[in-house]
C-alpha positions in Angstrom: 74.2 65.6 226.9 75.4 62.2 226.9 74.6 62.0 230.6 71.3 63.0 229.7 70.5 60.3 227.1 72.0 57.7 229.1 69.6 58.5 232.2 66.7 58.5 230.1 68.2 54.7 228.8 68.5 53.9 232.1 64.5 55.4 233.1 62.9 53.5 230.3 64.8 50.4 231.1 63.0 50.5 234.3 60.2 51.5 233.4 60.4 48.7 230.6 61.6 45.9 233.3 58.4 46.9 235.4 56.1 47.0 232.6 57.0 43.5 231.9 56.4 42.6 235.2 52.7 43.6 234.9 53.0 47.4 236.1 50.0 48.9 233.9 51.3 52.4 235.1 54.8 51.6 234.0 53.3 50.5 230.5 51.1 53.6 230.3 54.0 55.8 230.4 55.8 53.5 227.7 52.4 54.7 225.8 53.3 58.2 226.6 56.5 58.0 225.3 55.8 56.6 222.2 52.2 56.9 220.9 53.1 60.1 218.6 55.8 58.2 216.9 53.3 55.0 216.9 50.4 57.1 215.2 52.5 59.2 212.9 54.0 55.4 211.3 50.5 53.8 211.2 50.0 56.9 209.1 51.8 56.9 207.0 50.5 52.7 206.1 46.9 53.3 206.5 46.6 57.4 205.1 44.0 58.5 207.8 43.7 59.6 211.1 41.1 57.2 212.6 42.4 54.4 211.4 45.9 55.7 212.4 44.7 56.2 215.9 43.4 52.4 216.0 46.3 50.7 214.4 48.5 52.4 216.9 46.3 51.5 219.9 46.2 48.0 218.7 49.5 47.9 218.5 50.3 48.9 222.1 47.8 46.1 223.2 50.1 43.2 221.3 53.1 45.1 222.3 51.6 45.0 226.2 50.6 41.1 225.4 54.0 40.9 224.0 56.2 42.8 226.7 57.2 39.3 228.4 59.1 38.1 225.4 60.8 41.9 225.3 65.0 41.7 225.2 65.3 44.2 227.5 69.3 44.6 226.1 67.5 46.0 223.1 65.9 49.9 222.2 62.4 49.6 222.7 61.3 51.8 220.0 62.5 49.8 217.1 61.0 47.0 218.4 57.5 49.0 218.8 58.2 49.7 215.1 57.9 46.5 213.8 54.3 45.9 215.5 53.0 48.9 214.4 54.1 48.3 210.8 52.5 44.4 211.2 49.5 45.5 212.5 49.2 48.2 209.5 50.0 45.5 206.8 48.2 43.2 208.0 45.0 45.6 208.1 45.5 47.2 205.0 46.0 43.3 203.5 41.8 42.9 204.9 40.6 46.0 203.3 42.6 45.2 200.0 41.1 41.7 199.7 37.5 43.7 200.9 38.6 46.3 197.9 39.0 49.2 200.0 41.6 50.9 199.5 45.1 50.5 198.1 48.6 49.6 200.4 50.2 52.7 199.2 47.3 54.9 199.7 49.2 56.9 202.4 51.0 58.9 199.0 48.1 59.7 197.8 47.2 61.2 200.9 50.3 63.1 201.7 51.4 64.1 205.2 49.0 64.5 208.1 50.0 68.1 208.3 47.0 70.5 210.1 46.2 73.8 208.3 47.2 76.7 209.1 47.2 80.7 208.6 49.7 81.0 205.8 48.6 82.7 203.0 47.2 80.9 199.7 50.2 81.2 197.4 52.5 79.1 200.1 49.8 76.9 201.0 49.5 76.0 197.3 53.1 76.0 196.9 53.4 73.4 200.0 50.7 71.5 198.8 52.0 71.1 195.1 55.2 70.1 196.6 53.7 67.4 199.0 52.2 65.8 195.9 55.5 65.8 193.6 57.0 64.2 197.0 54.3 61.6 197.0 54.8 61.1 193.6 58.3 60.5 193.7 58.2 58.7 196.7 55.4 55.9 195.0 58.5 55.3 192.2 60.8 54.3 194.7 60.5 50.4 195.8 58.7 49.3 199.1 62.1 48.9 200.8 63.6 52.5 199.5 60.4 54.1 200.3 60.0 52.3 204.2 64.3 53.7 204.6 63.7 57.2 203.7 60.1 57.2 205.9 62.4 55.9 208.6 65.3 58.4 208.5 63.5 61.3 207.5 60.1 61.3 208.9 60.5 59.6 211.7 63.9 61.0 211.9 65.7 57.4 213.8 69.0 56.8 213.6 70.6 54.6 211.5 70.8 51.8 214.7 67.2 52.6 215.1 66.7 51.6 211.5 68.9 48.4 211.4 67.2 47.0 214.6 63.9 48.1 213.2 64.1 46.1 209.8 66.8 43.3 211.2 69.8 44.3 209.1 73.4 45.3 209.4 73.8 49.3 209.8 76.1 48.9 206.6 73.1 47.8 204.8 71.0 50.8 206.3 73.2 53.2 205.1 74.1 51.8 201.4 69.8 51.3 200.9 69.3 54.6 202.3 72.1 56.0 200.1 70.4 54.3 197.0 66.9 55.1 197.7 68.0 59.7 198.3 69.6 58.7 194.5 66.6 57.3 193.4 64.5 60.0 195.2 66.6 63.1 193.6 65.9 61.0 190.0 61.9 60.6 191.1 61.7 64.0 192.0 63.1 65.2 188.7 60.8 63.0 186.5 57.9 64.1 188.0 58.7 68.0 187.7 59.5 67.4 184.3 56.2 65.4 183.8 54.0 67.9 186.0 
C-alpha cells in the first residue's frame, strides 16, 4: 500500500511540475483528479449545484493562473482547498451585500445527496436527520464547523487539514476534538428542541 500511495505522490508531482510549466494536458488531469473534491467544498459554501459547479471551475482557472507560485514540496490538494474556499467567500460576500442569500446557507440546504429508491419511512428518517445535523452544525462556530466539514465530509487527514487552514496538526486535532464535543452537545439540543 505504501508503495502505492507513494507512486501516485510521485505521478502528481509530475504531473504537477509539468503543469506548471504550461502542460494544459498535465493541468487537465490535475482537474480530473480533483474537481469532485473541488465541487463537493464549493457546496457546501454556496448550497447549490450550479453555483457549485462555477465556483469550482473558477477556481481551477486561479489555481492554473496560480500554478507558477505552487511549492511543489507541498500536497496539492490542500492548497486547492484554500482557493476553492476564497473563491466561495468571496462570492457569497457579493450576493450577501446584493441580499441574496445568507453565508451559511449551505445548512439550510443540507447535503447534495441524489434521491433514490428507498422507501418513504427511511427517506423521511434520513431527511429529518440531515436537518437536526444542519441544525447542530449552524451552532458550532465558523472554525468548528469548516474542522468537522474537513475531516468528515471531505474525509482529509489531519496534515491535509493543518496545511489546508495554515496551522500546527496539534491544533487540528485539539479544534477538531472541541468542535465533535460541541457537535454531540448541538445535536442533543436540537433533539430535545425538535
Amino acid at each position: 500500500m505504501t508503495d502505492m500511495t507513494t507512486a501516485t505522490t510521485i505521478d502528481e508531482q509530475t504531473i504537477i511540475i509539468q503543469a506548471q510549466q504550461g502542460n494544459r494536458h498535465a493541468f487537465s488531469q490535475l482537474v480530473k483528479l480533483y474537481q469532485k473534491r473541488a465541487y463537493g467544498i464549493a457546496y457546501q459554501y454556496v448550497g447549490n449545484r450550479e453555483d457549485a459547479l462555477e465556483m469550482a471551475q473558477d477556481s481551477f482557472v486561479k489555481a492554473y493562473k496560480a500554478m507558477k507560485r505552487f511549492d511543489t514540496q507541498m500536497p496539492f490538494y490542500p492548497w486547492l482547498y484554500r482557493i476553492v474556499k476564497n473563491t466561495c467567500l468571496n462570492y457569497l460576500k457579493k450576493k450577501k451585500r446584493r441580499g441574496e442569500v445568507s453565508l451559511n446557507a449551505m445548512m439550510h440546504h443540507g447535503f447534495d445527496i441524489a434521491s433514490s429508491n428507498r422507501d418513504g419511512e427511511r427517506r423521511v428518517h434520513l431527511t429529518e436527520l440531515r436537518d437536526s445535523i444542519a441544525k447542530a452544525m449552524n451552532r458550532l462556530s465558523e472554525s468548528h464547523r469548516e474542522i468537522v466539514l474537513l475531516r468528515h465530509v471531505h474525509d482529509m487527514a489531519y496534515s491535509e487539514i493543518a496545511d489546508s487552514l495554515d496551522i500546527p496538526r496539534g491544533t487540528v486535532m485539539s479544534r477538531l476534538h472541541g468542535a465533535r464535543r460541541n457537535l454531540r452537545e448541538a445535536m442533543e439540543v436540537t433533539q430535545e428542541t425538535g
